[in-house]
N, C-alpha and C positions, 0 to 999 in steps of 0.2 A: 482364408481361402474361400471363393465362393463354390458354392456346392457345381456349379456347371465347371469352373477350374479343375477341380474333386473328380468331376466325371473325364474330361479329358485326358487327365493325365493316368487314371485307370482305363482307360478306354487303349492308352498308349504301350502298355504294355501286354507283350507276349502271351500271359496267362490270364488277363484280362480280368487282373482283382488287387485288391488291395492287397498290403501284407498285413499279416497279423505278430501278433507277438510267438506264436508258435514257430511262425520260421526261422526268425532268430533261435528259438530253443533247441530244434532240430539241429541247424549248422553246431552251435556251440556243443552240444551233443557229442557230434558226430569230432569234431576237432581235439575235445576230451578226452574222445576215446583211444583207445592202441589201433585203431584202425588210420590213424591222421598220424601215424608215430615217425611216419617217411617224411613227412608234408614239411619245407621247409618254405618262407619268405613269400608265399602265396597273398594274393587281393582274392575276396571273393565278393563279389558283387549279388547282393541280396537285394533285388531290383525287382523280381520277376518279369525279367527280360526289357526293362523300358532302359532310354538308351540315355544317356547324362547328359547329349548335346540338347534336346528337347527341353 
């Protein structure tokens, strides 16, 4: 990917950054926890807000 692609597609999303690996650690976290004990059959979409069509 050239680095101007790179910039586009974080330019494209809502929070306006890349992800890192801490986000994934967070969600998985939080889904671990008894707090996620309700959550059934859920997508979560770990994007920071960019949109799939793009």
């Amino acid at each position: 990917m050239t680095p101007e692609r790179e910039e586009e597609l974080r330019a494209a999303t809502m929070l306006g950054r890349t992800g890192v690996s801490e986000d994934v650690v967070g969600l998985t976290e939080f889904l671990l926890s008894s707090r996620a004990e309700h959550l059934t059959g859920q997508n979560f979409h770990l994007d920071g807000g960019a949109h799939s069509t793009r």
